[in-house]
N, C-alpha and C positions, 0 to 999 in steps of 0.2 A: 655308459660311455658318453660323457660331454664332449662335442667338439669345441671348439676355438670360441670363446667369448658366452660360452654355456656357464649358467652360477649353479651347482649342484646345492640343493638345499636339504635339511634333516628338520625333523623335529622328534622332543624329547617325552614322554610321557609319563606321570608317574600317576600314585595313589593319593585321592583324598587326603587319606588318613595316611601324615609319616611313617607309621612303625611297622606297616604292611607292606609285608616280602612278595607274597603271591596272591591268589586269587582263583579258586578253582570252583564252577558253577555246578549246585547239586541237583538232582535231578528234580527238574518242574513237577510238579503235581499238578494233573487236568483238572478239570470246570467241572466240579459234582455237582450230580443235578439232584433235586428232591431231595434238597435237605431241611422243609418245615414237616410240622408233621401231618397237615389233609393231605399228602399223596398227589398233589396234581406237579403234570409235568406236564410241559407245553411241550408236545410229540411234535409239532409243527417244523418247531425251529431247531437248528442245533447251533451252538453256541461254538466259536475259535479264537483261542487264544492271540492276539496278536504278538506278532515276535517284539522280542526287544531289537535296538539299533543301534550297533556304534558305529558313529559318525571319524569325520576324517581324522578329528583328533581326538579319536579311541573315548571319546565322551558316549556313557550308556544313554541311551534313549527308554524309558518303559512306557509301552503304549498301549497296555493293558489296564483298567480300569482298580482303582486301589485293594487291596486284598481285605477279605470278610466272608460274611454270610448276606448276599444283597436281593434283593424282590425283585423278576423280572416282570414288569405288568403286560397283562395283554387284553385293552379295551376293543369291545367288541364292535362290530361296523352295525352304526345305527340306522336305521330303516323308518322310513316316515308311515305311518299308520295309512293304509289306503294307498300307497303309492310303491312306485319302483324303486324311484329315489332314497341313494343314501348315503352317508358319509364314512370314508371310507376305515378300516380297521389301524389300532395303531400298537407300538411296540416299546417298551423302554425299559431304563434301569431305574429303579425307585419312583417312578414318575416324575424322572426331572429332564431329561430333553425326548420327547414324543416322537417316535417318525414314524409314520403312517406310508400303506404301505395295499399294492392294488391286488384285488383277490380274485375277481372275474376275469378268465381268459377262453377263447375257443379251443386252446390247447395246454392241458394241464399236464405238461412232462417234465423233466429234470433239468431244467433252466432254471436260474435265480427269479425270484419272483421279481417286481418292479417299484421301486419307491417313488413313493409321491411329495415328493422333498418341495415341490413349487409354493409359492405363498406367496400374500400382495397383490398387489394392482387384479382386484375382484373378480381374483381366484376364488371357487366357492369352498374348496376344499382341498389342505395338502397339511405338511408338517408345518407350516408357519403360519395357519389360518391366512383370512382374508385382507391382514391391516397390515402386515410384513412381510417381509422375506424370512423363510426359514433359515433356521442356522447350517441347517442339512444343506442347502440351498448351497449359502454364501463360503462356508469349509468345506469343500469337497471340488476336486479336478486336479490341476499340475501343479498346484503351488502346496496341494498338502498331504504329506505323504500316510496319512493312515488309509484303511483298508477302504473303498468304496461302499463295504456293506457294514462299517461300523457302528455300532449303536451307541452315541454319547455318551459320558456320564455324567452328571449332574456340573462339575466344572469346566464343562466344553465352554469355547468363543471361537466365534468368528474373528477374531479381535488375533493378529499375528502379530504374540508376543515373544519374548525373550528365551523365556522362561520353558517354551514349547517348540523352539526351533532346532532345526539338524542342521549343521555344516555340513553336504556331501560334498565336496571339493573348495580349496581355494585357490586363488590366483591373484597376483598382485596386481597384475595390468587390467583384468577384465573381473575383480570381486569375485568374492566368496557367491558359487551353488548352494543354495539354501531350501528350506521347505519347513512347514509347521505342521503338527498333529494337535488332537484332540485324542484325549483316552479313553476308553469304551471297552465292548465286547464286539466280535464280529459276527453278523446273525444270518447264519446261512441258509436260506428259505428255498426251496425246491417249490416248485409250480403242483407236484404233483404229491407234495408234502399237505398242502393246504384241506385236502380228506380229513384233515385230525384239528382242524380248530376246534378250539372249545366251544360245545354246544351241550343244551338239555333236554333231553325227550320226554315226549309225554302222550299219553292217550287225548284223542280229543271228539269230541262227538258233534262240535259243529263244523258240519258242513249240511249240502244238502247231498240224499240218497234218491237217485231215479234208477229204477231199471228201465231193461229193452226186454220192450213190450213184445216182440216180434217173435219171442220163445213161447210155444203153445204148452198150454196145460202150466204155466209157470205159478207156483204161487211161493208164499214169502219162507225165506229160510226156517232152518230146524224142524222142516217138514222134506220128507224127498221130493225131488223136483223129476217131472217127466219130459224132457228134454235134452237136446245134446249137447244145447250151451247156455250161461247167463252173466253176463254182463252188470257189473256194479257199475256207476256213470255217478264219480264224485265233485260237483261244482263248488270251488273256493267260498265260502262266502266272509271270512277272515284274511288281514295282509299283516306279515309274512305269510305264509300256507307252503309246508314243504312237506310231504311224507318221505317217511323215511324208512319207515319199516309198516307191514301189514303183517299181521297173525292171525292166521286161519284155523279153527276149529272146527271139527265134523265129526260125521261115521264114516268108518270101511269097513266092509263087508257085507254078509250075507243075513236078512232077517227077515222073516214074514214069505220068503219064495221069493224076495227081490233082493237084486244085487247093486250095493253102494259103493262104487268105486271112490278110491282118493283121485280128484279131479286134474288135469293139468290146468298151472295157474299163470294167467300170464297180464304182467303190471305194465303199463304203458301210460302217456301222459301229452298233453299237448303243453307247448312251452307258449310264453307270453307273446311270442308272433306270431303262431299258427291259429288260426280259426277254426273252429267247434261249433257245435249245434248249440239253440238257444230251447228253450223251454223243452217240449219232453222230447228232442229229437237228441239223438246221439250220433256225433262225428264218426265219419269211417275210421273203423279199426285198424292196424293204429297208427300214431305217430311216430312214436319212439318208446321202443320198447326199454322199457327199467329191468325186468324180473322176469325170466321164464322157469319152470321146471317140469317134466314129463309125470303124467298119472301115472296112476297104478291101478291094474284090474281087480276087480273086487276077490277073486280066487286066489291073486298073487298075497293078500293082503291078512294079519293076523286080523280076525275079527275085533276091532275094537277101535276106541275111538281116536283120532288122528289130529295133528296141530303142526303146522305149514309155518316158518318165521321167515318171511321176506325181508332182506336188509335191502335196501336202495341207495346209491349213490349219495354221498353227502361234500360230492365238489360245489363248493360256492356258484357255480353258473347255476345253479336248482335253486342252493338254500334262498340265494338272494329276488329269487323272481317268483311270482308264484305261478300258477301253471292256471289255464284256461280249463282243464279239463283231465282228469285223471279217472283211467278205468281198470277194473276189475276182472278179467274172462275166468269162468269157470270152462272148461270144455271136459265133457263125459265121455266114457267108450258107450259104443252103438248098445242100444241094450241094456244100458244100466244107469244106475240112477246117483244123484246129487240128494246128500242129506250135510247141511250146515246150521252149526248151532251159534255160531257169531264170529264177525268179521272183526278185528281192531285194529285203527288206525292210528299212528303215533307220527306226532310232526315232531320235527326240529326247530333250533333255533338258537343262535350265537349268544353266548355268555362271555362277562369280562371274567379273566381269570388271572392268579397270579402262580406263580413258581417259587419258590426260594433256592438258590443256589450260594453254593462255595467256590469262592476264588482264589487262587494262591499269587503270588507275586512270586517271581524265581530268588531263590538265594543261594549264598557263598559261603563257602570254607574258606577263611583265610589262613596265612602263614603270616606271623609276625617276627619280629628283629630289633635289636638298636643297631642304627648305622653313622657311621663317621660321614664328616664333608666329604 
């Protein structure tokens, strides 16, 4: 309903292509992941489609990154040898626009993780390094409408062209609403996702090993110990340094008139703030506990021999710091004894990794015609 002096306006919209009657959209096919054939799939992230767009005059917008089979990289956050310092992890499609991206948090929950899109005026570290501004930087806010958490594709600019603009309204007196994209994947990273970066374990035998001396009758494993506790006390002496798993080997049971229980084991660690003992003294017990699990008495127990897999945490506030002090409790029931035939210790450590995935572009069934003026 125009009142008095109101110009009611239309516009007309047709196809591309003249001889196309309709147009009806088939169904999308999702983002397959693992389709090279190593089998790696970056469990971290999960990958979303961005929608298509049509703008005021019914023009499609595709803001999805072109359809293939395309390599997602993911370089790992580098660490300076001897030091805390390091630069930070990053993410892409082919390795053509990088966004890097923060992995240490106090609280690893189901929040988006944080991009480190800053770069230029000596920034040490972000998606556009130190001499620019990233692109992530300078596309991203109100003027362009792709997803916040999109990951370029190798054609992205900063650069608001033509060719990449939406008309969301026009107006004759006050101009055309407009906005620009860039086309990509959108990479959904949960904070409490980050347990599953890519990393590779390994047995490692340097460090150093002191016990507590304070246990009587103690002598060295895979002999029974006569005591009711003993304490491994592991000092870093390698950077990164992360354990991550301990596997424990023994006896249980009953041999010789003595009783060898499976001990309870319990892992703990001091972090790189906390203070520890220096030479053969050992920190009070504990800090922060990684790993507990309850013995068993030697009666409850099949006679034979017994193997304990401790997994520990592998959220990046560990992997990325190494720790002042990491110990070991054995603790025994009253009466019985401790027989260990080896301890293994296995660190972690971030690896660059790739993915390959399938992308599809949506398509049409059309209807065609010849049609008169």
């Amino acid at each position: 309903g125009e009142g008095p002096g109101d110009t009611a306006t239309g516009m007309r919209s047709s196809f591309k292509i003249d001889d196309i009657a309709w147009a009806w959209r088939e169904y999308w096919k999702d983002i397959e992941r693992d389709k090279g054939k190593g089998g790696v799939i970056l469990n971290f992230v999960n990958f979303i489609r961005p929608e298509y767009y049509f703008d005021c005059e019914k023009t499609e917008h595709r803001l999805i990154t072109d359809e293939g089979n395309i390599n997602i990289i993911f370089t790992a956050p580098r660490q300076e040898e001897g030091s805390n310092n390091f630069k930070y992890p990053e993410i892409s499609i082919e390795g053509g626009v990088p966004r890097k991206f923060k992995i240490t948090y106090d609280n690893y929950n189901d929040e988006q993780i944080e991009w480190m899109d800053e770069g230029g005026d000596g920034v040490e570290d972000g998606s556009g390094g130190k001499e620019e501004k990233s692109i992530y930087e300078e596309a991203m806010g109100s003027d362009w409408f792709h997803d916040d958490n999109t990951m370029f594709d190798e054609n992205a600019s900063a650069e608001k062209s033509d060719n990449r603009k939406i008309i969301l309204s026009k107006d004759s007196l006050l101009g055309d609403t407009v906005s620009w994209y860039n086309r990509g994947l959108i990479a959904d990273i949960p904070k409490n996702r980050l347990i599953y970066l890519p990393y590779e374990e390994e047995i490692t035998e340097d460090y150093i090993l002191k016990f507590n001396r304070s246990s009587v009758n103690m002598i060295w494993y895979n002999t029974a110990v006569f005591s009711d506790e003993i304490i491994f006390s592991i000092t870093p002496s390698i950077f990164p340094f992360c354990i991550t798993r301990v596997d424990v080997f023994g006896y249980a049971g009953t041999k010789e008139s003595k009783d060898f229980c499976r001990p309870e084991i319990t892992i703990a660690e001091y972090g790189k703030n906390d203070t520890g003992g220096e030479g053969d003294d050992i920190p009070d017990f504990p800090p922060t506990i990684l790993y507990t699990n309850e013995g068993i008495r030697a009666k409850n127990v099949v006679e034979n021999d017994f193997y304990v897999k401790a997994e520990l945490n592998r959220f990046p506030i560990r992997m990325m710091y190494a720790p002042t002090n990491i110990q070991i409790k054995f603790t025994m029931f009253t009466g019985q004894h401790l027989e260990l035939y080896k301890v293994d210790l296995y660190i972690s450590k971030y690896i660059d990794a790739e993915e390959e995935i399938k992308v599809w572009e949506q398509k049409y069934i059309v209807s065609t015609g010849e049609f008169g003026d």
